[in-house]
N, C-alpha and C positions, 0 to 999 in steps of 0.2 A: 679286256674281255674277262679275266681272271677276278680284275677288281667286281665286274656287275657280275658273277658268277657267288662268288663270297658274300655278296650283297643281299643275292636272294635268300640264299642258304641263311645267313643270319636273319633274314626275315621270317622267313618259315621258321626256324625255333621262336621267333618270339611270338609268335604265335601261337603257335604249339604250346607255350609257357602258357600265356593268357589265357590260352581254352582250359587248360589244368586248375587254372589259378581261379578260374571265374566263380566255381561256385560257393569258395572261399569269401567272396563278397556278397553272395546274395544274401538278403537280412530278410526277414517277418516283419511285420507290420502288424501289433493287437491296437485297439481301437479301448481307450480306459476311457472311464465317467467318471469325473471328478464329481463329488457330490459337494455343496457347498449351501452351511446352512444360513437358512433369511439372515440377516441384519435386525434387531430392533429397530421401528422407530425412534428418531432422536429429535428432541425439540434443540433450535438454537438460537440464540438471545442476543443481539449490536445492541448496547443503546451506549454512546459516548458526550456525557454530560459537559458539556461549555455555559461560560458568560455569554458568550457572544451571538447565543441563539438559543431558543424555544426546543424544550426537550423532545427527542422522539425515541422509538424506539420499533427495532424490526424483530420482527418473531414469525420462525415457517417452524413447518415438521415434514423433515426431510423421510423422506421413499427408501425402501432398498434399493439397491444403486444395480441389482440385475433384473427389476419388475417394470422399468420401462416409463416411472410414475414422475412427475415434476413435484417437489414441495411445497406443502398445503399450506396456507396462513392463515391461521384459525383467528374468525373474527370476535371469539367470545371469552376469551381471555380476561380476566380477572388481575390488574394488574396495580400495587401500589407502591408510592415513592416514599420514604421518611426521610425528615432529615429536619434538625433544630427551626432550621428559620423557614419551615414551610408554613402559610398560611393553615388553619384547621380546617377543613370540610373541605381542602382540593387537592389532594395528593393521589386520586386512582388517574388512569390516563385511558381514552377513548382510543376507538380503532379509528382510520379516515380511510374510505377505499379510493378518495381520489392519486393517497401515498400509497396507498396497500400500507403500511405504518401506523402505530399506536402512537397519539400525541399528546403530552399533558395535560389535564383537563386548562388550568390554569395557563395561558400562553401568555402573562404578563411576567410571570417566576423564569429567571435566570439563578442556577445555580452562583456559589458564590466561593471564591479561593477559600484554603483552610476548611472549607464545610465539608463532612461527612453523611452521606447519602446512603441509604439501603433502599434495595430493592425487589418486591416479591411479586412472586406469577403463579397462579393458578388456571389447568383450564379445565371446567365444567365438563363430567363423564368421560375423561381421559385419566391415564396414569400422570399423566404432566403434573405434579402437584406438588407445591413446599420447595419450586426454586428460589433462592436465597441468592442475593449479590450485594457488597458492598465497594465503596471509592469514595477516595480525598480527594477533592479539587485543588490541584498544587498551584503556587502562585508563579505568575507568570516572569519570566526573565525580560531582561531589557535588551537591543539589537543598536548598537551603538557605534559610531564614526565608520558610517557602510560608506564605501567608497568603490569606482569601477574603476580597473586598471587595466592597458596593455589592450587597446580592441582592435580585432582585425576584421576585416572582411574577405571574405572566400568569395568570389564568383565562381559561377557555374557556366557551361557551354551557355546556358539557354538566355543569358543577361540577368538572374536571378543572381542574387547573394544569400551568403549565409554568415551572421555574426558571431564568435569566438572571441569571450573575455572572461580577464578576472576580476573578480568581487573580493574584497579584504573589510569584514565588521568586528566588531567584537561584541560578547555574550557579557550583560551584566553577571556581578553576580547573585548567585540564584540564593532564595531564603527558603529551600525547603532541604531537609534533610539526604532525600534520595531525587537526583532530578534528571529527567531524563526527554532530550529533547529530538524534537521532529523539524526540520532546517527547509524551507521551501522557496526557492528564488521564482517570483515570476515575473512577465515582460508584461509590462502592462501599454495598453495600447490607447493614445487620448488623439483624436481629432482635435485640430487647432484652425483657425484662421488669421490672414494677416489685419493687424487695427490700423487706423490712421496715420500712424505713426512710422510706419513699418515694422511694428514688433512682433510676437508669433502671441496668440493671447489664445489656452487651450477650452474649446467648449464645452468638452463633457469627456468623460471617461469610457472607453468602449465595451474595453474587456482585457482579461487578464488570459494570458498563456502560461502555464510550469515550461518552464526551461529545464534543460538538458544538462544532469552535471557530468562531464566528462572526465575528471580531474581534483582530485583532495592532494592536500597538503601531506608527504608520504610524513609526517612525524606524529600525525592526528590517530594513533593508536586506537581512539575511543569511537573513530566512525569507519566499524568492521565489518558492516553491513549497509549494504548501498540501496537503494531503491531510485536508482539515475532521471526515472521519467517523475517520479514525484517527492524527488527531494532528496536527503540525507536522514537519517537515525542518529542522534550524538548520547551515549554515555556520558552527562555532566563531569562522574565522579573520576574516570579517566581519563579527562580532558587534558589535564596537566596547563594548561593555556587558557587565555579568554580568547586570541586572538584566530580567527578562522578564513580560510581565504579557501576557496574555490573556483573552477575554472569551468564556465559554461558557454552551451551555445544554445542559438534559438532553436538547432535541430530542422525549421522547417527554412525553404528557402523566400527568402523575400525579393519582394520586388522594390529596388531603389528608385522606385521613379514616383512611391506612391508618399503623399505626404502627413506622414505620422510619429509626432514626437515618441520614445519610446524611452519609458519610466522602469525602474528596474523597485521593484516591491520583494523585501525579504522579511516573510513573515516564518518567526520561531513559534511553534508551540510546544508547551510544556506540557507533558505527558505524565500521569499516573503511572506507578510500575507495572501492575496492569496491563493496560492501554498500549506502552510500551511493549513488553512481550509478543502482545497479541499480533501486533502488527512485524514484528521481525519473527513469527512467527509465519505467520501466511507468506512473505517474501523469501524464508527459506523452505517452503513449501512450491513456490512457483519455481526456484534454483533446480531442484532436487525433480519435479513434474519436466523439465527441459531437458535431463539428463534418464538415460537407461544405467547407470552402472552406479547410482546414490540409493542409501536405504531411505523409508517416509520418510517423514519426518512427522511425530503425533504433535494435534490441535493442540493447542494451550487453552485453556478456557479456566474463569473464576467463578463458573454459573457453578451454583451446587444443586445438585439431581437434572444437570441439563450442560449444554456445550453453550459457546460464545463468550462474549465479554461484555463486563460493565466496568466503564472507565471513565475519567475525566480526562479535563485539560484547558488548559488555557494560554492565550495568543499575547503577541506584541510585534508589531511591525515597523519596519523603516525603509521611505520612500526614496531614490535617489535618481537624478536622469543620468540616462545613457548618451 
């Protein structure tokens, strides 16, 4: 009885405290107007020069990002390419609004390794005017003694499997002075049927998937930056090694019952520095957009009086089955 007597008594002061203490926490509430001024418009410029396809190129002009606007793509654009071995009388390039993309007049011209390209844009009654871009087309490395090691299969409750291996190639080497490469494993997918013989004889190729890199070799210093759903970024010049081995998986789950030989395609591309940047750019842009407690990260861009990139590159691949 003494104890729930003391019990009360201690409760009544704390309350008594509280009611004292309460208006020590009541706070204001003012109501501020950030005022924040427009944005200019800004024009921005992709166009990424290969051998291995017909030039294009993308041009919007982006909105203030608080007016609620999507970005325009102005179809009257004034656009020219130079560059030694271009033919005379075809170097502007057309809009196509089936791409929404501007494509070179000329779709038989393939830039070419070594070559030096400039590029300018104008557009009619805008400020957009006297953007300037240039890029070297670096020659391409070679993907040599690709081999698959070590494959497992993960089954799933559902009878589904998932495939987990390593890839060991090596990187020619490279004849350009700064080289900087883009590493891209895919699974490529060929229907087969069996011939008379009972051999597997493949009918055509289906389609290609990027594979999932889970896993780098911890001594590869030069691949510091990952981009896992579509490849690897390699530093040439810090590579210290030719030799590169990686550990993938198909990522999605397969079904074993289905009959499909399955070809492992690792295509290198060689990247202008440029080109390079711009794309470890944007991916430590998507890092930094996933996270609250990282500062931006600012665009890279080589457009002058304008944002984006103009870059080259070029490819070399090597086929091997799984």
């Amino acid at each position: 009885m003494n104890e729930l007597i003391y019990s009360l008594r201690t409760l009544r002061k704390r309350l008594l405290y509280s009611l004292l203490l309460l208006p020590l926490f009541h706070s204001c509430r003012d109501v501020i107007v950030v005022e924040i001024e427009p944005t200019p418009d800004q024009i921005v410029v992709v166009s990424e020069l290969t051998p291995d396809k017909n030039v294009e190129l993308d041009l919007s002009v982006t909105a203030d990002i608080f007016s609620g606007e999507r970005a325009v793509r102005p179809e009257d654009a004034t656009i020219f390419l130079s560059g030694s071995d271009l033919p005379a009388g075809a170097t502007a390039f057309i809009f196509s609004s089936k791409s929404d993309k501007y494509q070179f007049r000329n779709k038989d011209f393939r830039p070419a390794p070594d070559e030096t390209y400039s590029l300018s844009i104008n557009i009619p009654g805008t400020d957009f005017v006297d953007l300037f871009a240039s890029t070297t087309i670096p020659r391409p490395v070679t993907v040599d003694r690709a081999m698959v090691r070590d494959v497992h299969k993960i089954e799933a409750a559902n009878g589904m499997e998932d495939i987990v291996f390593d890839i060991d190639f090596e990187i020619g080497q490279s004849q350009n002075n700064d080289t900087y490469l883009h590493i891209v494993p895919k699974r490529v997918l060929s229907q087969y049927k069996i011939d008379a013989n009972g051999e597997q004889r493949i009918t055509f190729f289906a389609e290609t998937e990027v594979l999932h890199v889970v896993q780098i070799q911890d001594k590869l210093n030069a691949i510091n930056e990952l981009n896992h759903r579509e490849g690897v970024f390699v530093d040439y010049s810090k590579l210290g090694v030719s030799q590169i081995k990686l550990r993938l998986s198909t990522a999605t789950l397969l079904d074993p019952s289905i009959d499909i030989l399955q070809n492992i395609e690792v295509t290198v591309y060689t990247l202008s520095k440029e080109l390079y940047k711009y794309h470890q750019n944007l991916h430590k842009q998507l890092i930094n957009n996933s996270s609250s407690f990282t500062s931006p990260t600012s665009t890279y861009s080589n457009i002058e009086n304008g944002l984006g990139v103009f870059g080259g590159m070029s490819s070399s691949s090597s086929l091997i089955k799984l």
